[in-house]
N, C-alpha and C positions, 0 to 999 in steps of 0.2 A: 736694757730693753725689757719691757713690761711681759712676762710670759703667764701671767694668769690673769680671769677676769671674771672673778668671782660677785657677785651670786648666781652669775648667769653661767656658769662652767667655768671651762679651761680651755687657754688657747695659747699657742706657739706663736711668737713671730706676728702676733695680733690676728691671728687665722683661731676660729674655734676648732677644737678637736672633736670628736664622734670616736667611742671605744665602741669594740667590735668589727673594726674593719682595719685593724693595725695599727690606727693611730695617723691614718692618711689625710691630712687637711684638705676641706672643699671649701670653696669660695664662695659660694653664693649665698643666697637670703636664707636665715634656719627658721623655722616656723615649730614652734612647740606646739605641741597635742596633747592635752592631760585631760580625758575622758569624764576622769572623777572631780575636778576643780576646775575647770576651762571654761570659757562662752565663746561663743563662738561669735560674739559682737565685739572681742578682745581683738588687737593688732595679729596677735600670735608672736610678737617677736621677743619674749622672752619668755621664761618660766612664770613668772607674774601675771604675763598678759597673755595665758592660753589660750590656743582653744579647744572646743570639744568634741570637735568631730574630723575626721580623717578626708572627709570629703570637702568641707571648708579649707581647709590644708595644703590638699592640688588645688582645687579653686583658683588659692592664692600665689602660684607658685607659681616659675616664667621657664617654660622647656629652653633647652639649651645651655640654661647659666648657672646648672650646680646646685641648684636652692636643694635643703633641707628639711625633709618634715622629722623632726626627733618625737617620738611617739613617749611617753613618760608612763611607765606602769607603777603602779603601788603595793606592788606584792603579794595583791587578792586577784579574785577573777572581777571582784567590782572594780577595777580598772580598765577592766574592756573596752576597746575603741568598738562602741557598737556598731555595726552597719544594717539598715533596714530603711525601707520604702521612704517612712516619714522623713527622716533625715538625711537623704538624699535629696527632697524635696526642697527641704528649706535653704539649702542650697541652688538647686536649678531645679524649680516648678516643672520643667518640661519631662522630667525624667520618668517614667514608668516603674522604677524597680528599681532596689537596694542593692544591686550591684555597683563594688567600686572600681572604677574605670580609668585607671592608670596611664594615660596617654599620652603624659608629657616628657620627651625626650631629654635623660640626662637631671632627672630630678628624682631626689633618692630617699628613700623612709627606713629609719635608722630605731631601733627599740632602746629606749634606757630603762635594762635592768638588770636583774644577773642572767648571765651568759646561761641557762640551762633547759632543756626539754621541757615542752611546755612550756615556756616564760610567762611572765607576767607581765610584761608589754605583750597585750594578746586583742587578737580581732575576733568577733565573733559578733552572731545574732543578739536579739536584745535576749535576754534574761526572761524565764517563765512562758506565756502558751505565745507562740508565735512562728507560724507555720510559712514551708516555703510556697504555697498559693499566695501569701499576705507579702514576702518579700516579691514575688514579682520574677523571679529567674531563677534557673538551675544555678548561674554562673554568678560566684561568688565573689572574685577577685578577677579580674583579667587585665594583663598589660597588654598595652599594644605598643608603649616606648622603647626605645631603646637606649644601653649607655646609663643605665639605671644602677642603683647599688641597694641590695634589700638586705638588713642585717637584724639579727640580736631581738626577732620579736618571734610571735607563733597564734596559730590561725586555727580554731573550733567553727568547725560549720557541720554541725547539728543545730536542727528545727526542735520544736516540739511535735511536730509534724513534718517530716522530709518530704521531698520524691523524686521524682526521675531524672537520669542525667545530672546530677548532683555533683560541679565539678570544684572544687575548693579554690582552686590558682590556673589559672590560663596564661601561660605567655607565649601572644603570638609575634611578638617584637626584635627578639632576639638582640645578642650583645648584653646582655645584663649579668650578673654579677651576686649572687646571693648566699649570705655567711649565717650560720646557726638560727636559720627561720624552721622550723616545723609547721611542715603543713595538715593537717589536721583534719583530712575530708574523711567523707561518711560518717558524720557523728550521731547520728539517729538511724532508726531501725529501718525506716524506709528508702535512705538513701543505701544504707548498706545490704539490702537486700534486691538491688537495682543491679541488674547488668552494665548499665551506660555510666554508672559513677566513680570518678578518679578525687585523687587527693591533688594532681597535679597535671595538667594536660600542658603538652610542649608542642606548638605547632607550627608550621610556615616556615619558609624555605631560611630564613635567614640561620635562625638557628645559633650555636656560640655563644652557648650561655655555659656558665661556670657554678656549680653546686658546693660549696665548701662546711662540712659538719654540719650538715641539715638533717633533718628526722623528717620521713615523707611515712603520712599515714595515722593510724589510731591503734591501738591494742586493748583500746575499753569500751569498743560496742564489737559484735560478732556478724562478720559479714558470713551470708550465706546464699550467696550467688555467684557467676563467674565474672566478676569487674575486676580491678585491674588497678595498683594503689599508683602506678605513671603510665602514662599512654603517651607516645613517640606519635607524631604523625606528621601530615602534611610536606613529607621530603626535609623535613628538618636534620641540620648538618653538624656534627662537631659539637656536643655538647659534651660537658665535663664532670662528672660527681667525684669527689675527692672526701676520704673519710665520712660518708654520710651513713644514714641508717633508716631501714627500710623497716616498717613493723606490721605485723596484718594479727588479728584472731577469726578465724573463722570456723564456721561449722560443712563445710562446702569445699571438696576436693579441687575442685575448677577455679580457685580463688589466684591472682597473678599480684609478684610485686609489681610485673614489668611487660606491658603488650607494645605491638607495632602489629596495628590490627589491618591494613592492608599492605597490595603492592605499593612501594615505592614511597613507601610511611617514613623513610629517614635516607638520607644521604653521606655517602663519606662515613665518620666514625661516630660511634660514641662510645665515651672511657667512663667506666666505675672504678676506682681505685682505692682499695684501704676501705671496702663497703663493706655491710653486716647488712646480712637478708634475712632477718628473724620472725618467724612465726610460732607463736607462742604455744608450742607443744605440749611444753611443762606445764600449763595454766589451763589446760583441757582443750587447746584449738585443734581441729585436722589438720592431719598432715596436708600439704601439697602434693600435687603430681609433680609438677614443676613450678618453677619461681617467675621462669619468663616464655612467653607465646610469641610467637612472629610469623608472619605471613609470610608464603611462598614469594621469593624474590621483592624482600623488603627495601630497595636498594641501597644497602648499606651496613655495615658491620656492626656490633658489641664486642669492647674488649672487656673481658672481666680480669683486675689484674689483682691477684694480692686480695680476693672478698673472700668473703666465709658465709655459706647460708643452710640455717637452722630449719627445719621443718620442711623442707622439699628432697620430693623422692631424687629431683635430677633439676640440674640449672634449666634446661627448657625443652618442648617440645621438637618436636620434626625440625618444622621449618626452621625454631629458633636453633637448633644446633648444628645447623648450613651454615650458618650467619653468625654464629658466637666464636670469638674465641676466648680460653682460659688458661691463665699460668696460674702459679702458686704453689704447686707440686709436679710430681709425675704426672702429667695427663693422663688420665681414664675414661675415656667416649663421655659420657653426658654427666660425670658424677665428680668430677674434681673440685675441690674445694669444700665440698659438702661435709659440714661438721659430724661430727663422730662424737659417740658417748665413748671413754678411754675404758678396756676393760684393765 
């Protein structure tokens, strides 16, 4: 039995494979994306016959059956799958703005490159002066599917121009599945000096979504306001960070990896496990007060098991330490886990 099918990859069992997600075969239609050599008047359905845009991509793709978008980096940031107004358009005329709008249930965007921070399978604005008034939306990403698999790429959303509410990743869908993505918000000065801007906003009741070695955040522009690099909200339940990593620089004591900005902003649990909550101390950032905020009767818990976090004075405020719990050592009211310099 034939187990490779080369030049189009590799495939088991006549199933093509996707590295980055174990090596799990999916069944449906794979649609390549290759931003630097693609057209978007190409099928998509091999490396040959790319295309070049990430929105042509769902376009093409049928919720429910598996399909594939395999996203193809080149090692440069000129491999960027761009996202902006224009090409959105040429897609569906109707659209108003450069956000990509992920909505189709059980259809999954997979990165080919190396596995590492920052990858070069990467999304991001176009290149050179192009501001978020010209794209059209704070909201840069947002799912609303579910049953989704997001792997092996990473996401810059810096303007030349920011502003307000500047959110990188939205997903209000829940059930999804996301392996070594970095998300990449506030990358210019206006969104990071915005109160309302996340790198990753988690909303809606469904909730159960899974985080596995993801980097949420930036460490190369300087936030200097009190925003918040994940915001929990909308009663969202049971979500999972497993070995991930949290990064902030800021000039701004009020600065949060992690809010749950009203009542009743989460449900049930949420687990960080095998997390690093680093803010860049050594590289001239503030300290933090604390890493995480929570509003009185969030309804619902944080487990911090087994993380470590760099640059805050205590894991969280008031509220959040009603609502937190910590192992990893002896317990100590609000400071367990918190790294030490060894004398």
């Amino acid at each position: 039995m034939t187990l490779t099918n080369f030049p189009n990859g590799a495939s088991s069992f006549g199933v093509p494979m996707v590295g980055g997600i174990g090596g799990v075969p999916l069944t449906g239609t794979y649609f390549w994306v290759d931003p630097a050599n693609g057209n978007d008047g190409n099928t998509g359905l091999s490396p040959q016959e790319a295309l070049s845009t990430l929105y042509m991509a769902h376009a093409k793709m049928t919720a429910g059956k598996n399909d594939v978008c395999v996203l193809v980096g080149n090692g440069a940031a000129s491999g960027s799958a761009r996202l902006s107004t224009a090409l959105a358009q040429s897609v569906d005329s109707a659209v108003t703005a450069g956000t990509l709008v992920w909505s189709k249930n059980a259809c999954h965007l997979i990165g080919e490159t190396a596995p590492t921070v920052a990858s070069r399978a990467r999304i991001a604005p176009p290149s050179g002066t192009y501001t978020q008034a010209t794209f059209g939306s704070g909201d840069f990403v947002t799912v609303s599917a579910q049953g989704c698999i997001f792997a092996n790429f990473s996401l810059f959303n810096g303007f030349s121009t920011g502003g307000t509410n500047q959110i990188c990743w939205t997903d209000s869908g829940g059930r999804n599945s996301y392996y070594g993505v970095q998300f990449g918000g506030m990358g210019d000065a206006a969104s990071a000096q915005n109160a309302g801007s996340r790198s990753l906003l988690i909303t809606g009741t469904t909730g159960e979504n899974s985080f596995h070695e993801c980097t949420f955040g930036l460490d190369t522009v300087t936030r200097t306001t009190t925003n918040a690099t994940l915001e929990l909200a909308g009663g969202s339940p049971r979500n999972t960070f497993r070995n991930c990593t949290f990064v902030a620089m800021t000039s701004n004591a009020g600065v949060l990896h992690i809010k749950t900005g009203a009542a009743s902003a989460i449900d049930r649990w949420q687990l960080f496990a095998d997390c690093a909550f680093i803010n860049a101390i050594q590289s001239t950032s503030t300290q933090m007060t604390v890493a995480i905020s929570m509003a009185a009767s969030a309804g619902g818990m944080l487990l911090i098991q087994r993380c470590t976090s760099i640059g805050s004075t205590k894991w969280g405020d008031a509220g959040a330490l009603a609502q937190i719990y910590v192992d990893g050592g002896p317990p100590t009211a609000g400071t367990t886990g918190l790294a030490i310099t060894p004398t």
